[in-house]
N, C-alpha and C positions, 0 to 999 in steps of 0.2 A: 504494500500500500504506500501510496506516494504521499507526501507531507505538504500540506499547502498553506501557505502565510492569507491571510485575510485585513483586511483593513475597514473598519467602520465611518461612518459620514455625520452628516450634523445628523446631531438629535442625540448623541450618545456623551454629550457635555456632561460635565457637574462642577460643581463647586469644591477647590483643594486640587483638580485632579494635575496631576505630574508632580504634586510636592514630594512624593516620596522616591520617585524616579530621581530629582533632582538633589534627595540627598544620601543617594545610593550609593553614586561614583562621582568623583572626580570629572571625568573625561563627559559624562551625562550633563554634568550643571553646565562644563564651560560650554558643552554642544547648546543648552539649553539657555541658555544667558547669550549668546551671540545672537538670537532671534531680537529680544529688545534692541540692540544695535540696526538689524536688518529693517523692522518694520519702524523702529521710529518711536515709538509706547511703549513703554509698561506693561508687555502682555503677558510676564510671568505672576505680579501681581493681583493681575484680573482674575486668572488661573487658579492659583492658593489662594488668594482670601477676599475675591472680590462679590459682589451676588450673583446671582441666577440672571436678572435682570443685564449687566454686564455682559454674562455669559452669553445670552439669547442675541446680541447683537452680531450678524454676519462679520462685520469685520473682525469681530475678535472669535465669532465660534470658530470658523472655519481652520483661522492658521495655530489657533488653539488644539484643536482635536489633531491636525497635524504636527505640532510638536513634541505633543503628546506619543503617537504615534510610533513617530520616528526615535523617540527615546528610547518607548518598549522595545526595538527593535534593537538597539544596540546594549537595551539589558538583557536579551534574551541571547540563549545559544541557537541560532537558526540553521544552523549543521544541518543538511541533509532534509532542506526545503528543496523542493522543486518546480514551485510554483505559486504564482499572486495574484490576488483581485484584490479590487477596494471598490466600495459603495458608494457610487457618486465622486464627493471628494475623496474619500479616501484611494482613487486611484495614483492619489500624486504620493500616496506614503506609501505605495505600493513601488514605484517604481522609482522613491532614495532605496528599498528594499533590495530591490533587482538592481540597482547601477545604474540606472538609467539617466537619473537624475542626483544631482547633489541637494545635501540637506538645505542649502543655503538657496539655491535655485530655486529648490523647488518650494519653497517658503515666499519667495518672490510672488513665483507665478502662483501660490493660495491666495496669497494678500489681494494679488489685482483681480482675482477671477472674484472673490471676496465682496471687493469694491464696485466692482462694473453689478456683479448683480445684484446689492444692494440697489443702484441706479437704477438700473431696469426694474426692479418692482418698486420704487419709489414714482419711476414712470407710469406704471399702468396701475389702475386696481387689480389686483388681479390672485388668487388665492389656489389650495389644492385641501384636499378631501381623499380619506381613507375610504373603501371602499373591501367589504367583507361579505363573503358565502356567495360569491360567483365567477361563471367561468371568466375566464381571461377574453374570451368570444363576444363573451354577452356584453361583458365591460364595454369593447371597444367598437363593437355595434353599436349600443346606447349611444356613447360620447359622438359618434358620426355621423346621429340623427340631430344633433341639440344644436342650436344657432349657434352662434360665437364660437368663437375658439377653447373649446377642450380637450384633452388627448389624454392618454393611458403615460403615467409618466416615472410609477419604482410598480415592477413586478415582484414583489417583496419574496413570495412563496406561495403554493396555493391556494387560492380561496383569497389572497388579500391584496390589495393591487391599491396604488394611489392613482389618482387624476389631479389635473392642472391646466390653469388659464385660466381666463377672463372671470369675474366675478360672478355676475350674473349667470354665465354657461356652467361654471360650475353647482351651484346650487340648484340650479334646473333640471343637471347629469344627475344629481344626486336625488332630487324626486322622483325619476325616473327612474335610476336604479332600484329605489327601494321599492317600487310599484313593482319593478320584476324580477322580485322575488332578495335582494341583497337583505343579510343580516344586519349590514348597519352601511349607513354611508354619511360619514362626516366630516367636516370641515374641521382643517388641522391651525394649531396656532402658528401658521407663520405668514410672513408678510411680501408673501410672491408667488409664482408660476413657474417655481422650477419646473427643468427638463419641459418647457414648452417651447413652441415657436417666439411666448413673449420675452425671450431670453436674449432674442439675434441680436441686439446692441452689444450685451456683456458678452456675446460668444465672438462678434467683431473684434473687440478689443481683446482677450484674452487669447484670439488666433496672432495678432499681433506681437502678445507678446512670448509666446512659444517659440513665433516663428524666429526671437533672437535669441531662442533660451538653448545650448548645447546639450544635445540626447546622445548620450554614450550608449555604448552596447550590452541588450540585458546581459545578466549572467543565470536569469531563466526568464522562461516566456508568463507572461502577464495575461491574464484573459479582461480583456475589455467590457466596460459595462453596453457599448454599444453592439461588438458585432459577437461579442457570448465568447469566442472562440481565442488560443493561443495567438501571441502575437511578440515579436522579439524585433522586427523592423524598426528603427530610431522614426521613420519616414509615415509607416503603418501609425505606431503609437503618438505621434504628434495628431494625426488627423481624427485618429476614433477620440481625442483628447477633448479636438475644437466639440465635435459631432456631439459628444456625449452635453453641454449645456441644453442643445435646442430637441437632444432624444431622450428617448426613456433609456430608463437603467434595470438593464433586462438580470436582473439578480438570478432569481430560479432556471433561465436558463443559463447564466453564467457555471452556475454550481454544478448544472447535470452535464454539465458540456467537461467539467472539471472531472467530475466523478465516473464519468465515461473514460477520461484518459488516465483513468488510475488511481486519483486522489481517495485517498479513505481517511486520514486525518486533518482535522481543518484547526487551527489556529487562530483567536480572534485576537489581532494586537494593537493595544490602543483601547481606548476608555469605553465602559460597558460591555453587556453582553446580547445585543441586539441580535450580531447576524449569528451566534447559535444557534440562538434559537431558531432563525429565518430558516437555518440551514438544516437542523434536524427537522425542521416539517417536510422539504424539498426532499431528505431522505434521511429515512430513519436509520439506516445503517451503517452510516457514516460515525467516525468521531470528533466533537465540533468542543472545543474548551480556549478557556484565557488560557495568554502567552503568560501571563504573571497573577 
């Protein structure tokens, strides 16, 4: 059975978290203390003893959950991984994981992907909704029927699937859903349309800035949240990068595309225990545990 690093996305914050990572090692804090230098703020503070409130803000969730991340990665012994995903953002901790990216880079480009889609949902109204007890089909029929823009936008696991966009299309998708048959469809608290088309401004500028960020070569293959599948191209992995703002983040087939090519142990590293769980619904057979 093949070993597989995993990476989680916003939503899996808290308040405290890397303080004990940071007073682990030496070689963790200074990795971890150079991020204030890079971003400009105080985001180790935010992290250890700031509120929820703090925390919930994009600009600080995002490069937060990533250096997080990338700390548990250098407290752990990842000997004899063979293989990475990350959830959304956590693709970019996936691949300081694989070489792809340096810690310091790829901190950069959280920051402005961060920023830009702060922007973009400060531009539009526009919100997203959990969506429970129906097929993946049914889902994205609905959302195809509903004026405005909606789309199917984290394939989470079976039976549970999020939507995104526009205000009004979303609350409309989700009357709808529930008419046909869905266990619950609700609107989640946050303040945007991730993974939808209303992203294309942040997905503009953050192909911009890829496009000057240096992608080294993995030293294992990354399965993307856009196309499911292995991916080790410097060239491949910039594009499924830009792609993944304005696409869904196909998690469940991520995993059985993983589990197909041998994976039986999964790894979650980085703060919470979200995609366990996601991951033992997708298959029960599998071994899904924290790196620490």
């Amino acid at each position: 059975m093949k070993k597989a690093l995993v990476f989680p996305g916003q939503g899996s914050q808290f308040v405290g978290m890397g303080k004990e990572l940071y007073d682990s090692r030496r070689d963790i804090k200074d990795l971890m203390t150079t991020a204030n230098d890079i971003l400009g703020f105080d985001i180790l503070s935010a992290m250890f003893s700031g509120t929820e409130e703090d925390l919930k803000k994009t600009s600080v969730t995002q490069p937060a959950i990533f250096i997080h991340s990338v700390a548990a990665v250098k407290a752990i012994n990842a000997i004899g991984a063979e293989m990475v995903a990350g959830h959304s953002l956590g693709e970019f901790s996936a691949l300081v994981a694989n070489g792809v990216l340096s810690f310091e880079d790829g901190l950069r480009l959280v920051s402005e992907r961060a920023k830009a889609m702060q922007e973009a949902c400060d531009a539009n109204p526009s919100a997203m909704a959990a969506v429970l007890g129906l097929e993946d089909s049914k889902v994205e029929e609905i959302c195809a029927q509903i004026d405005g823009i909606v789309v199917p936008a984290n394939y989470n696991c079976p039976g549970q699937l999020v939507i995104s966009g526009e205000t009004a299309a979303v609350e409309a998708a989700c009357e709808a859903l529930k008419e046909a048959g869905a266990k619950r469809a609700l609107k989640l608290p946050v303040n945007g349309a991730f993974h939808s088309p209303l992203m294309q401004p942040a997905q503009d500028r953050l192909a911009a800035a890829i496009e000057k960020t240096k992608f080294g070569k993995a030293t294992m293959p990354i399965y993307q949240n856009i196309t499911t599948t292995a991916v080790t191209n410097p060239d491949e992995i910039k594009k499924n990068l830009i792609a993944q703002l304005t696409g869904p983040v196909k998690w469940t087939q991520t995993i059985q595309n993983m589990v197909k090519d041998g994976a039986g142990i999964f790894i979650e590293v980085g703060p919470g225990k979200t995609l366990q769980g996601l991951i033992k619904k997708i298959d029960s057979e599998v071994t899904a545990s924290s790196a620490l």
